[in-house]
C-alpha positions in Angstrom: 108.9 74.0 69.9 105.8 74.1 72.2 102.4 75.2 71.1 101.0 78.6 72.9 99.5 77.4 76.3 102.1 75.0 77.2 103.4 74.5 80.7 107.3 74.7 80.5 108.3 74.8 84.1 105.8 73.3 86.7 107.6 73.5 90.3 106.9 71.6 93.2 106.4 73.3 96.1 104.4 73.3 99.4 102.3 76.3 100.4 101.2 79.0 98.2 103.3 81.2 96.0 102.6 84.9 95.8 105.2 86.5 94.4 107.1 85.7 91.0 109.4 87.7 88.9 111.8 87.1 85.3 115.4 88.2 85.0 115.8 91.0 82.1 117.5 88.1 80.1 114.3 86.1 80.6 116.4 83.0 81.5 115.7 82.9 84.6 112.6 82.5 86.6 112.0 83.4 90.6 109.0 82.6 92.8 108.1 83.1 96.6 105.8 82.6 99.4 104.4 81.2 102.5 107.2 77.9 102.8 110.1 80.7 103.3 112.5 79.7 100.6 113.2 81.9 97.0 113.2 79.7 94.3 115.4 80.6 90.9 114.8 78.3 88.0 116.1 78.4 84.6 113.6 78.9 81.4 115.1 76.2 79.5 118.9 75.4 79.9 120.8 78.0 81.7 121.8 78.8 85.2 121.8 76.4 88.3 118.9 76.6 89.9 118.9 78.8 93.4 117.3 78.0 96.6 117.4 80.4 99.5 115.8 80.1 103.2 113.9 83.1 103.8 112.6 84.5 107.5 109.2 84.6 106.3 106.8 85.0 103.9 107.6 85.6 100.5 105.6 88.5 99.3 107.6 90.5 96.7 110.6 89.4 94.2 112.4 92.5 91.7 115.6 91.8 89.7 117.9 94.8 89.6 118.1 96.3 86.3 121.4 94.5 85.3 120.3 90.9 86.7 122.9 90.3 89.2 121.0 91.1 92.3 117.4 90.5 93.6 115.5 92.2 95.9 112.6 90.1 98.3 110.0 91.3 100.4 110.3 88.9 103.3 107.4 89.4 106.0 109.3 92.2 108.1 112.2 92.8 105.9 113.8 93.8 102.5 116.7 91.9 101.7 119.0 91.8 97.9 121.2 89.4 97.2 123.3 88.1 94.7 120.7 86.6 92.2 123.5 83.9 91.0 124.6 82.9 94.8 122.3 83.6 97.2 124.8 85.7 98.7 123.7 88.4 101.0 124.4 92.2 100.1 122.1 93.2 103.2 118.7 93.0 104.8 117.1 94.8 107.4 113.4 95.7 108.5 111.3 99.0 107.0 109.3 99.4 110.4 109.9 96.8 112.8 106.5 95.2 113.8 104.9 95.8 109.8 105.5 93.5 106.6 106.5 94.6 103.8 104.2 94.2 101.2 105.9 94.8 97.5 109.3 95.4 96.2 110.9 96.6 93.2 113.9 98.3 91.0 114.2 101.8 90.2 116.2 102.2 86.8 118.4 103.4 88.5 119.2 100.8 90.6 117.5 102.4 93.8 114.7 99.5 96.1 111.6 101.1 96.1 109.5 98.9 98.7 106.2 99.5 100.7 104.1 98.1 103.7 100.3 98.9 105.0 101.5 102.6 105.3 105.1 103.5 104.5 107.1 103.8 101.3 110.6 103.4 101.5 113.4 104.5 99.1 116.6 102.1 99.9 120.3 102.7 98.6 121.1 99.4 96.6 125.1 98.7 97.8 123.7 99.7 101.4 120.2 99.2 102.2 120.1 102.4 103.8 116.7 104.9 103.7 117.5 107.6 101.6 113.3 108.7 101.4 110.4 108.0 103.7 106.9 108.3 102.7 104.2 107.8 105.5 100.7 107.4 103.9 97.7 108.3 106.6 95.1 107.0 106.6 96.0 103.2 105.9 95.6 100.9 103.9 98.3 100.7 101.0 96.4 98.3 98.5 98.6 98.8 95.6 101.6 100.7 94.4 102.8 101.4 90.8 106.7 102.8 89.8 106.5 104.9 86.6 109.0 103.6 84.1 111.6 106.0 84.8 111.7 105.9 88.8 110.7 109.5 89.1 106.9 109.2 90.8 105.1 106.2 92.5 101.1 105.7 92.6 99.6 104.4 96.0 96.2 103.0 96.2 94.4 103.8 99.4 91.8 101.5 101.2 90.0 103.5 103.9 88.2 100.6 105.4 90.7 99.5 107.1 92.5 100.9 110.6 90.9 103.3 113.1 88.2 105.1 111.2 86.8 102.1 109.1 85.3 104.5 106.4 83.8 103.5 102.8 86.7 105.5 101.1 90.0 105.9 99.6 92.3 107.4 97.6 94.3 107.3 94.4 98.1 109.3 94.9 101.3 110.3 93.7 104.3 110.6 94.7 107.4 112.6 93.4 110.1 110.3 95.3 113.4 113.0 95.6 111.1 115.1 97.2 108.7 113.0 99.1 106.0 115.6 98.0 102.3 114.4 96.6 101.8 116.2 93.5 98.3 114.2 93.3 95.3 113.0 93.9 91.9 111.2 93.0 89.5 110.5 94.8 86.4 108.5 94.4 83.6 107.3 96.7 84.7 104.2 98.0 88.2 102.4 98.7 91.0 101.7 95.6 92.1 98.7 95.0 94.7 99.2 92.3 96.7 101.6 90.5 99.0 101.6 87.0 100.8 104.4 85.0 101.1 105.1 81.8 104.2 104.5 79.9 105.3 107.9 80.0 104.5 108.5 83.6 102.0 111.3 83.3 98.3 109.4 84.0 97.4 106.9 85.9 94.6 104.4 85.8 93.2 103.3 89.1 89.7 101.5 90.2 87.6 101.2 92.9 84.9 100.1 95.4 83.1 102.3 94.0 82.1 100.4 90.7 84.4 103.0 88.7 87.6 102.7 87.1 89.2 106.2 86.1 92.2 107.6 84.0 93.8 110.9 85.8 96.7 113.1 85.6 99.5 112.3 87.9 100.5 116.0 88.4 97.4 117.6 90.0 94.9 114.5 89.8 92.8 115.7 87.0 90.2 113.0 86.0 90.7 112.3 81.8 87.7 109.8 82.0 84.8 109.0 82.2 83.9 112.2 81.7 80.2 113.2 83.4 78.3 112.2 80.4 80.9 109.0 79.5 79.7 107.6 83.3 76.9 104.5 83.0 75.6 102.4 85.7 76.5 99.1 84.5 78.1 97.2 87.8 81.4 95.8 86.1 83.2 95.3 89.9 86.9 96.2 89.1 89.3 95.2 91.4 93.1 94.9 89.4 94.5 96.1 86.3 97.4 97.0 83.8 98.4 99.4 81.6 99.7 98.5 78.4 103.4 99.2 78.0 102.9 100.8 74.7 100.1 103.3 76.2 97.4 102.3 73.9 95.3 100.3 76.2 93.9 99.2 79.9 92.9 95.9 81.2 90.6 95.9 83.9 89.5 92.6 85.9 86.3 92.5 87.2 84.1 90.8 89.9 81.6 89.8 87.4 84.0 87.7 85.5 85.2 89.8 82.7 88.4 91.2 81.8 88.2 94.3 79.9 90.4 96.1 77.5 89.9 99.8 77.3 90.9 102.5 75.2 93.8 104.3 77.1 92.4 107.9 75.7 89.1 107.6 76.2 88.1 104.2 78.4 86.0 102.9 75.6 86.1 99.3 76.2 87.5 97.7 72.9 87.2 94.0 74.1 86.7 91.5 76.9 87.6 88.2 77.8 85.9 85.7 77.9 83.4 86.0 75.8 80.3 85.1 77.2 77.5 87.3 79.0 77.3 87.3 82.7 75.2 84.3 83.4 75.6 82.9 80.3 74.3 78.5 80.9 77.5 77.6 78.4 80.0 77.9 81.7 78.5 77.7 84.5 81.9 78.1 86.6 82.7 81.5 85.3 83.6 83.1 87.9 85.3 87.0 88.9 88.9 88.0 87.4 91.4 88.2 90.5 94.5 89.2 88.3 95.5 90.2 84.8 98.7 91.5 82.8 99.6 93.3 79.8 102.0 91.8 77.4 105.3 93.9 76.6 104.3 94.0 72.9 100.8 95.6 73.7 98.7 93.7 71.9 97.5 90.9 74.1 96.4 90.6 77.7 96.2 87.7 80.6 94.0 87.1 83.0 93.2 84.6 86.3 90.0 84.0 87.4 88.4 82.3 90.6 87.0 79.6 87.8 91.2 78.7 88.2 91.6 79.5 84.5 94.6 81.6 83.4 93.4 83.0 79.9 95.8 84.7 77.2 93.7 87.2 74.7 93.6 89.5 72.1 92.8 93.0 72.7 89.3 92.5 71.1 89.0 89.7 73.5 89.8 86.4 71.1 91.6 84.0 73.1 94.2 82.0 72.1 94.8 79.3 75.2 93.3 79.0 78.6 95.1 76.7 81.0 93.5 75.5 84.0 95.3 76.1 87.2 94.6 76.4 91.3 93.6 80.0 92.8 96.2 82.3 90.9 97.7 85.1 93.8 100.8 86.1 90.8 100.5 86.9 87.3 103.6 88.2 85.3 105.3 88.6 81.7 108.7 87.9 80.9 110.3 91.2 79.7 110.3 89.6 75.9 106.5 88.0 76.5 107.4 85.0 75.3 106.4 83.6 78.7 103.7 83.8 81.4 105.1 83.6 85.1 101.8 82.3 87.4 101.6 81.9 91.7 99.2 79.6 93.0 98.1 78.2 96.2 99.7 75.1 95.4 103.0 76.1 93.7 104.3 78.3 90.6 104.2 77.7 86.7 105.6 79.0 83.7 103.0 79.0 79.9 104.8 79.2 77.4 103.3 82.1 75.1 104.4 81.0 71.6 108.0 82.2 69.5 105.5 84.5 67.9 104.8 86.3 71.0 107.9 87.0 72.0 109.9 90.3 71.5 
């Protein structure tokens, strides 16, 4: 048995890895990038191991509900094959001339996938579109699925395409309908966006220096609240929600990866701990990624220090493990491990038999 912190599956690789993804069962690993092959390793003994030339650029892996299939966003094109073969089921471009950016699984089994502007819904034994969703202005930054596969949340970044403006959006999506039902937004450009368990808030953050909880049906803000609001320059750029709904964790440019109360945006705790500046590390340097474990009580986080850190929601830590620039950060669906994408290959931590489940 491995103590909490241990790497379990190193992989060799050439190029960077920015996309990784578990199988429901948790047995089985998947990573992808810039050296155009999908990976599939066992956790442990299991399955053969998988290897599948890819067109381009790796930049999205999703297992379908039931494991057999797996959806990759591959520079220009979605494709899903058979996760055990590497068979194709199909593949095909969302808008010829744009790369697709992040894919994923539905409950229902539907491919939910996205570039710079477009949101597509894909029929799983086909590939065909069954729902397009243009969002003008660009940038997408990030997208979020609610749990049941009803709504998506789109981060906007303004500052990029024609009009090069300091601003964005924060928006969602019923997917039958293709109809925004809504919308926050605050001075500058988002740059990521989570819901809530149940589908009915989302937290998002911005260039702005804020991050905000708001109601995904009519884009009422829940918090801060005018009086809640203080200056203190925090820099968030990624986050999570807890799956459990209790909590938020919110990386940011000054090095700290907060937990916040999911009702109120109190912060509860932060990781590490150390002030900002503090002598006693002088590497510390700003949170680039971060996770929430399935059980909702601890938190990861990567850092441009190339430290992937596993804490408590007050902020105790129990393991860093030092690592190259971390572009991937993901749970198993049990938590009992931590899937990680570097510039120089992927990893699996083991979390700990009393993490997982």
């Amino acid at each position: 048995m491995s103590e909490p912190g241990t790497v379990v599956l190193p992989l060799q690789r050439e190029g960077s890895v920015q996309a990784v993804a578990f199988s429901p069962d948790n047995k089985r690993f998947a990573s992808g990038g810039s050296d155009t092959r999908l990976r599939v390793r066992p956790v442990g003994i299991g399955a053969p191991p998988l290897d599948v030339t890819v067109d381009g650029s790796v930049t999205g892996i999703a297992f379908s509900p039931d494991g057999s299939e797996i959806a990759v966003a591959d520079f220009e094109q979605v494709f899903l094959r058979d996760s055990t073969t590497g068979t194709a089921v199909w593949q095909g471009p969302l808008a010829p001339g744009n790369s697709v950016n992040s894919v994923r699984f539905a409950p229902d089994g539907r491919v939910v996938a996205a570039t710079d502007t477009l949101i597509a819904v894909l029929d799983r034994t086909s590939g065909e579109t069954k729902r397009r969703i243009t969002v003008d202005p660009p940038l997408i930054a990030d997208v979020d699925l609610s749990r049941d596969g009803t709504r998506i949340a789109v981060a906007v970044d303004e500052r990029h395409g024609g009009n090069h403006r300091h601003a964005g959006s924060a928006r969602v999506y019923e997917l039958a309908a293709g109809t925004e039902i809504g919308r926050l937004t605050p001075d500058d450009a988002v740059f990521a966006v989570a819901f809530s368990p149940d589908g009915s808030q989302v937290v998002c953050c911005a260039a702005d220096d804020t991050t905000r909880m708001f109601k995904a049906q009519g884009g009422q803000q829940v918090w801060p609240t005018p009086e809640d609001v203080d200056d203190q320059v925090t820099a968030p750029n990624c986050l999570a929600f807890d799956p459990k709904g209790n909590w938020t964790v919110v990386g940011g440019s000054d090095g700290f990866a907060r937990v916040l109360d999911a009702d109120i945006g109190l912060e509860k705790g932060r990781a590490p701990k150390l002030k900002p500046g503090d002598p006693a590390d002088a590497s510390f340097g700003a949170v680039t990624q971060v996770a929430f474990h399935p059980g909702g009580k601890l938190a990861a986080s990567a850092s441009i220090d190339n430290v992937v850190r596993l804490f408590n929601v007050t902020g105790g830590e129990l393991y860093t493990v030092p690592t190259d620039e971390v572009l991937a950060l993901r749970f198993s669906p049990n938590g009992r491990w931590l899937g990680v994408g570097t510039m120089n290959g992927p990893m699996v931590i083991d979390n700990g038999e009393a993490n997982q489940g």
